[in-house]
VEXDO-163928 format. One record per residue: x, y, z of N, C-alpha, C in turn; chain; residue number from 1. Coordinates in Angstrom, 1 decimal. Atoms other than C-alpha are relative to their C-alpha. Layout:
N
+--------+--------+--------+--------+--------+--------+--------+--------+--------+--------+-----+
:   n_xx :   n_yy :   n_zz :  ca_xx :  ca_yy :  ca_zz :   c_xx :   c_yy :   c_zz : cadena : num :
+--------+--------+--------+--------+--------+--------+--------+--------+--------+--------+-----+
:      X :      Y :      Z :      X :      Y :      Z :      X :      Y :      Z :      A : NUM :
...
+--------+--------+--------+--------+--------+--------+--------+--------+--------+--------+-----+
! end
This chain:
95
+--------+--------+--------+--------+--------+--------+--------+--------+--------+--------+-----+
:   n_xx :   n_yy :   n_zz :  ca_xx :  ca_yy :  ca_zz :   c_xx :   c_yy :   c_zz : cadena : num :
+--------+--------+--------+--------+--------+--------+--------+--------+--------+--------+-----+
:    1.2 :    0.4 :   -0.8 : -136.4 :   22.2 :  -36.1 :   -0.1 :   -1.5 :    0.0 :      A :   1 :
:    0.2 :    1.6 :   -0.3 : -136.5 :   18.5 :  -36.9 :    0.9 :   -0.4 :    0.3 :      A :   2 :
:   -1.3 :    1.0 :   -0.8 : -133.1 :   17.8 :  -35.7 :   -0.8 :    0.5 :    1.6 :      A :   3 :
:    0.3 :   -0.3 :   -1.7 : -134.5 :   19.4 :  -32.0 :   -1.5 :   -1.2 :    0.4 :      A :   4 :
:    1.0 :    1.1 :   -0.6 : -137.5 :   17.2 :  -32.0 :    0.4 :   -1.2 :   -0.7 :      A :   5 :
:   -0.5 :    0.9 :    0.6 : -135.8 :   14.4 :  -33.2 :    1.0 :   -0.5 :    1.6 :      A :   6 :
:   -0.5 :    1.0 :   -1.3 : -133.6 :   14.6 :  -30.3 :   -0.8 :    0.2 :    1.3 :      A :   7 :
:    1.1 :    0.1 :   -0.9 : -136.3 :   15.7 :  -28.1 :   -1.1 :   -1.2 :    0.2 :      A :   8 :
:    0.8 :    1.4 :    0.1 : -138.3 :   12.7 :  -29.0 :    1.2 :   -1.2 :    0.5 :      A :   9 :
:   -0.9 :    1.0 :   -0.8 : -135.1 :   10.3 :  -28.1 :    0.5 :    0.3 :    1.1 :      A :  10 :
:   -0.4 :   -0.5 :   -1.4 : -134.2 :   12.3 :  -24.9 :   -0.8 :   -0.9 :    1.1 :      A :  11 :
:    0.7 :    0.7 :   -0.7 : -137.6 :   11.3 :  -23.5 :   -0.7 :   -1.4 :   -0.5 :      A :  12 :
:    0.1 :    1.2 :    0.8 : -137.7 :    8.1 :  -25.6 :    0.6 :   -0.9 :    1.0 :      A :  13 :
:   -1.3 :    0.7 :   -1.1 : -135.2 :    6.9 :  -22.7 :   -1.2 :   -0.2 :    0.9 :      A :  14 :
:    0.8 :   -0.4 :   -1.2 : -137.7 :    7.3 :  -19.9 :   -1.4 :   -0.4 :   -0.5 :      A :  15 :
:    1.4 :    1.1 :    0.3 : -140.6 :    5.4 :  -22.1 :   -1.0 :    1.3 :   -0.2 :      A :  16 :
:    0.8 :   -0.9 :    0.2 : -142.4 :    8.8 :  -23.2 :   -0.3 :   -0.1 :   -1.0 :      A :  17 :
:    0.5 :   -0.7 :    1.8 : -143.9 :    9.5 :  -26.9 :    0.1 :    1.3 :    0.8 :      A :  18 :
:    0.4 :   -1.5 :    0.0 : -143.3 :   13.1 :  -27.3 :   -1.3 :    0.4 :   -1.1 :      A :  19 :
:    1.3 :   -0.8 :    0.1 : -146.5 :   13.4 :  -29.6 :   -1.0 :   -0.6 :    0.4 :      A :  20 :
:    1.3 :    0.7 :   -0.8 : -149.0 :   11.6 :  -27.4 :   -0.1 :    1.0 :    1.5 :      A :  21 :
:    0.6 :   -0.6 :   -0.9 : -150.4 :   13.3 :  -24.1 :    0.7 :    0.1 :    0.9 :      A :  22 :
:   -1.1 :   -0.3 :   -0.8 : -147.5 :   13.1 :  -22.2 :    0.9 :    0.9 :   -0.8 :      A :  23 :
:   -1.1 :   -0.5 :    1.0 : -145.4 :   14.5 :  -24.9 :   -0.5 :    1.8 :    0.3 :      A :  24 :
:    0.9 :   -0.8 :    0.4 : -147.9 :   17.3 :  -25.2 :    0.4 :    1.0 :    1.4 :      A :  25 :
:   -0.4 :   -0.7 :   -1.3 : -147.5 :   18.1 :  -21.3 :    1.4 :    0.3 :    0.4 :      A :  26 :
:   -0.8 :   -0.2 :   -0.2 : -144.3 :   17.8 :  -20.9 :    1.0 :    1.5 :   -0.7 :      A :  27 :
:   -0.4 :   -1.4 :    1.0 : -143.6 :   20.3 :  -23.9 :   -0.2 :    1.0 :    0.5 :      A :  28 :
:    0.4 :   -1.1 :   -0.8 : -145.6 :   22.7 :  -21.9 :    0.9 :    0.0 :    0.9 :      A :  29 :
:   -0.7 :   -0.5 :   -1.2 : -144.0 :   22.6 :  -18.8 :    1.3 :    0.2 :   -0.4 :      A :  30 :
:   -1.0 :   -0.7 :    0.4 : -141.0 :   22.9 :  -20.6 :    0.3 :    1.4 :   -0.1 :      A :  31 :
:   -0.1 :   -1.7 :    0.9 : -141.8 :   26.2 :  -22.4 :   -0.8 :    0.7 :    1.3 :      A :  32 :
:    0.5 :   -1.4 :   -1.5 : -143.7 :   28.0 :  -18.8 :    0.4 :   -0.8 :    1.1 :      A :  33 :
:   -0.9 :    0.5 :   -1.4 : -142.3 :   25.8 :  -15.9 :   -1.4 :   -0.5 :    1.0 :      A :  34 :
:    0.8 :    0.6 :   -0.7 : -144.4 :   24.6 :  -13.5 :   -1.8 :    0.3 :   -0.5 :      A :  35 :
:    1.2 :   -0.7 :    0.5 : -148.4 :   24.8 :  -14.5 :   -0.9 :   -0.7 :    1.0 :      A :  36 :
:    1.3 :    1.2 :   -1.0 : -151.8 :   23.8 :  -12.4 :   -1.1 :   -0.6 :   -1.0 :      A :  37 :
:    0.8 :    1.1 :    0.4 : -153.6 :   21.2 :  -13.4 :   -0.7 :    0.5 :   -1.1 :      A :  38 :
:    1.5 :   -0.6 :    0.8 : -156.7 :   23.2 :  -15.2 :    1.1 :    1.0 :   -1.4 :      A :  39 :
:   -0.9 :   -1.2 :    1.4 : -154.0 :   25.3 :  -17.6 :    0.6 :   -1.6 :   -0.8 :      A :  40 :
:   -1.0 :    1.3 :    0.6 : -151.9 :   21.4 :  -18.4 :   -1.4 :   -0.3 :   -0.7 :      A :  41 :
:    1.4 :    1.0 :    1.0 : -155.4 :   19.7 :  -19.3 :   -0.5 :    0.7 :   -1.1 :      A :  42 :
:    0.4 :   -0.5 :    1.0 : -156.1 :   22.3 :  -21.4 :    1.2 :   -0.2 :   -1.2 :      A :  43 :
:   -1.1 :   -0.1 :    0.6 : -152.9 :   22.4 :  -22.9 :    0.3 :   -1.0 :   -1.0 :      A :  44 :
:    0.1 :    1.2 :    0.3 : -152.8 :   18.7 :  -23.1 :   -1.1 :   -0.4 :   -1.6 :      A :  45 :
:    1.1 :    0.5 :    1.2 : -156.2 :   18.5 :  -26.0 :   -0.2 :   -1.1 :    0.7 :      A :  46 :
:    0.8 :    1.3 :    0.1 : -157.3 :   15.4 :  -24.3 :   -0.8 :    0.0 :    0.9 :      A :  47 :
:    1.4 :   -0.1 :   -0.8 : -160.2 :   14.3 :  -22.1 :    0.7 :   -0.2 :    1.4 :      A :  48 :
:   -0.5 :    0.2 :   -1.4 : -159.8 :   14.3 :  -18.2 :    0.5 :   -1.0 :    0.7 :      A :  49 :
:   -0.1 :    1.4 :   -0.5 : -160.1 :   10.9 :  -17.6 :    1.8 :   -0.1 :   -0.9 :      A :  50 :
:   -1.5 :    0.0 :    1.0 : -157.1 :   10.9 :  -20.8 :    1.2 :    0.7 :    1.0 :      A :  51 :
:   -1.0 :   -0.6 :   -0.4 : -155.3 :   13.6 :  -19.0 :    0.7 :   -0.3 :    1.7 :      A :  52 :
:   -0.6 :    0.4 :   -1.5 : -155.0 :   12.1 :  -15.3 :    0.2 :   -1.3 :   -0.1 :      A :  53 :
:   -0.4 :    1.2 :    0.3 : -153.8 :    9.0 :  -16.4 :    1.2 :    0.0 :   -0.9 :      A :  54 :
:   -1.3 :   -0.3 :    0.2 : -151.1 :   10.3 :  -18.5 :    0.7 :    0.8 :    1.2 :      A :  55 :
:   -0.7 :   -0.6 :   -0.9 : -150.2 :   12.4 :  -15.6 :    0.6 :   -0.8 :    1.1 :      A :  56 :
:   -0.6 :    1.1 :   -0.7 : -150.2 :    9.5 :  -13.7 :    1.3 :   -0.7 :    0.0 :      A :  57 :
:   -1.0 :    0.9 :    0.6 : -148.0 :    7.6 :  -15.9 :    1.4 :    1.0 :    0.1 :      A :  58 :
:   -1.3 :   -0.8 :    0.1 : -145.2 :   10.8 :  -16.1 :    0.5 :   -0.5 :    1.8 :      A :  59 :
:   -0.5 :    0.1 :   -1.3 : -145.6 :   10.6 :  -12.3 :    0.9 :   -1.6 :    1.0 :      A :  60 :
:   -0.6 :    1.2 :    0.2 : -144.8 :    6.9 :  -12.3 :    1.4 :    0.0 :    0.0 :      A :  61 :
:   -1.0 :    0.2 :    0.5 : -141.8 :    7.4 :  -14.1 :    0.8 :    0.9 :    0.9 :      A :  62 :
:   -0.5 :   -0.8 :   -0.6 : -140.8 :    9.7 :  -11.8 :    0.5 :    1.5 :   -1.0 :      A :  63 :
:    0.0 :   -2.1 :    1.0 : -141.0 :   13.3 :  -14.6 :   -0.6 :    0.5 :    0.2 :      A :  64 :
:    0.7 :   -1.5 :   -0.4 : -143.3 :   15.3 :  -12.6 :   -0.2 :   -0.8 :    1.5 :      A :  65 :
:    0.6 :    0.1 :   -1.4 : -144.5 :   15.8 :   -9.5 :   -1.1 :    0.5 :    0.2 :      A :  66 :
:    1.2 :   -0.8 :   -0.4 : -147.9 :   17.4 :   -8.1 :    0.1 :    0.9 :    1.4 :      A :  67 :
:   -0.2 :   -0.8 :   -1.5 : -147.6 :   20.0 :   -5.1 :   -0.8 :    1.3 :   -0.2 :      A :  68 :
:    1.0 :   -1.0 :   -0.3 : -150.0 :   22.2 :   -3.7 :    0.8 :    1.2 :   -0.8 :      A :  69 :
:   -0.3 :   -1.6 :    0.2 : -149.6 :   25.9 :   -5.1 :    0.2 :    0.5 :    1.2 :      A :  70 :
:    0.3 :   -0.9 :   -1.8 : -149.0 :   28.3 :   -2.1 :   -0.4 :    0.8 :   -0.9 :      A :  71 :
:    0.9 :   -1.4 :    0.4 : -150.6 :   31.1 :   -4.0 :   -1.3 :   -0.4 :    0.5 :      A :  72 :
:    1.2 :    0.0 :   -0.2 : -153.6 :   28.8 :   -3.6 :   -0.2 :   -1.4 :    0.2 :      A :  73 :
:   -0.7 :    1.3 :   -0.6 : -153.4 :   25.5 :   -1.7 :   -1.5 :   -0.9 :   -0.4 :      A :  74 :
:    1.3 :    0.9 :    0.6 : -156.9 :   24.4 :   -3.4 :    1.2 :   -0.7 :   -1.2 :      A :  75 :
:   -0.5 :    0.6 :    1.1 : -154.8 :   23.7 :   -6.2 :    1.1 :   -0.9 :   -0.2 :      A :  76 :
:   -1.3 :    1.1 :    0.2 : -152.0 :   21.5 :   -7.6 :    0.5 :    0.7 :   -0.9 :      A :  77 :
:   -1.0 :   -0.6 :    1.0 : -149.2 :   22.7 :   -9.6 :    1.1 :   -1.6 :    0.0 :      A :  78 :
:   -0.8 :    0.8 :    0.2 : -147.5 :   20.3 :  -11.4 :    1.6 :    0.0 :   -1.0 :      A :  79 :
:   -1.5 :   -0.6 :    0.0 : -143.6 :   20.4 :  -12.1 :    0.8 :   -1.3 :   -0.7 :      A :  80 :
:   -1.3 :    0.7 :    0.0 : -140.7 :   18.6 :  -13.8 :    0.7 :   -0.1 :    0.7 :      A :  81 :
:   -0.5 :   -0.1 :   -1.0 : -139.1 :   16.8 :  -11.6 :    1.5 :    0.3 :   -0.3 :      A :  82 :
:   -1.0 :   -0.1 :    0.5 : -135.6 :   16.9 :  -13.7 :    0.2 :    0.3 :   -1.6 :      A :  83 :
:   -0.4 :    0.2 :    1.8 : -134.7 :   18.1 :  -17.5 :    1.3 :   -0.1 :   -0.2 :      A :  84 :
:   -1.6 :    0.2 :    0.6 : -132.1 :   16.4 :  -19.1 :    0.9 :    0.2 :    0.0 :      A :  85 :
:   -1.2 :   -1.1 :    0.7 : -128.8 :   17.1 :  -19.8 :    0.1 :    0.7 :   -1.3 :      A :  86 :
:    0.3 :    0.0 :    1.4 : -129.7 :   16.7 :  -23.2 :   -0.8 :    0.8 :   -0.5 :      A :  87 :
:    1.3 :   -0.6 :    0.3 : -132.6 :   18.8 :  -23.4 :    0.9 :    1.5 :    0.4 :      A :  88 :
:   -0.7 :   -1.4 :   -0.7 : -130.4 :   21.8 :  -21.2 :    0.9 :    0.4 :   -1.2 :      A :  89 :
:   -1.3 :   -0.1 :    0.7 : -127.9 :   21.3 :  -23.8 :   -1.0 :    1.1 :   -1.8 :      A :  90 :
:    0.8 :   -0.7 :    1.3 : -130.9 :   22.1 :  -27.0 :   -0.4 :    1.1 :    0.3 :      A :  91 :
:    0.2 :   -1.0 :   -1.0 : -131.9 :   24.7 :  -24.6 :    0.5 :    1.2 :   -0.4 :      A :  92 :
:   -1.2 :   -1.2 :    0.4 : -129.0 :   26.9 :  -25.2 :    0.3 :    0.4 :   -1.1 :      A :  93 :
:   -0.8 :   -0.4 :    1.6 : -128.2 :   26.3 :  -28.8 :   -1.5 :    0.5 :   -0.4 :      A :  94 :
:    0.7 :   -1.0 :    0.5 : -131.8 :   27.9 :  -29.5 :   -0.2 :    0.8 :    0.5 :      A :  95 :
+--------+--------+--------+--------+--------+--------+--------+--------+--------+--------+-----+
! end
């Protein structure tokens, strides 16, 4: 387990993330269920709103997520990985 977050923390260490800061937090999620809307991430996330749309910001920045309507329910946003790794596909498998 510490070798997978070890390289999980230098995967997105490339791309200027902390994996245990509020990005880290999100991104882990969408990892492990795939796309999520906003009100499930923020929870997810443990931080305050204003915290959480400002790290979302910054993923979106970097170009590691994106925001797009839900079509189940076009009030909403669902937000998505825009790409995982090679490196991450690769820990992926071996667990």
């Amino acid at each position: 387990m510490q070798k997978l977050l070890e390289n999980f923390s230098n995967e997105f260490g490339r791309s200027g993330v902390e994996v245990f800061t509020i990005e880290g937090r999100i991104i882990i999620h969408l990892l492990n269920n795939g796309s999520s809307r906003i009100k499930e991430l923020l929870h997810a996330s443990g931080s305050s709103y204003r915290g959480f749309y400002l790290a979302i910001e910054r993923l979106k920045a970097k170009g590691l997520v994106t925001a797009d309507i839900d079509p189940n329910d076009r009030r909403a946003r669902l937000i998505r990985l825009n790409e995982i790794p090679e490196q991450l596909r690769m820990m992926e498998t071996e667990c």
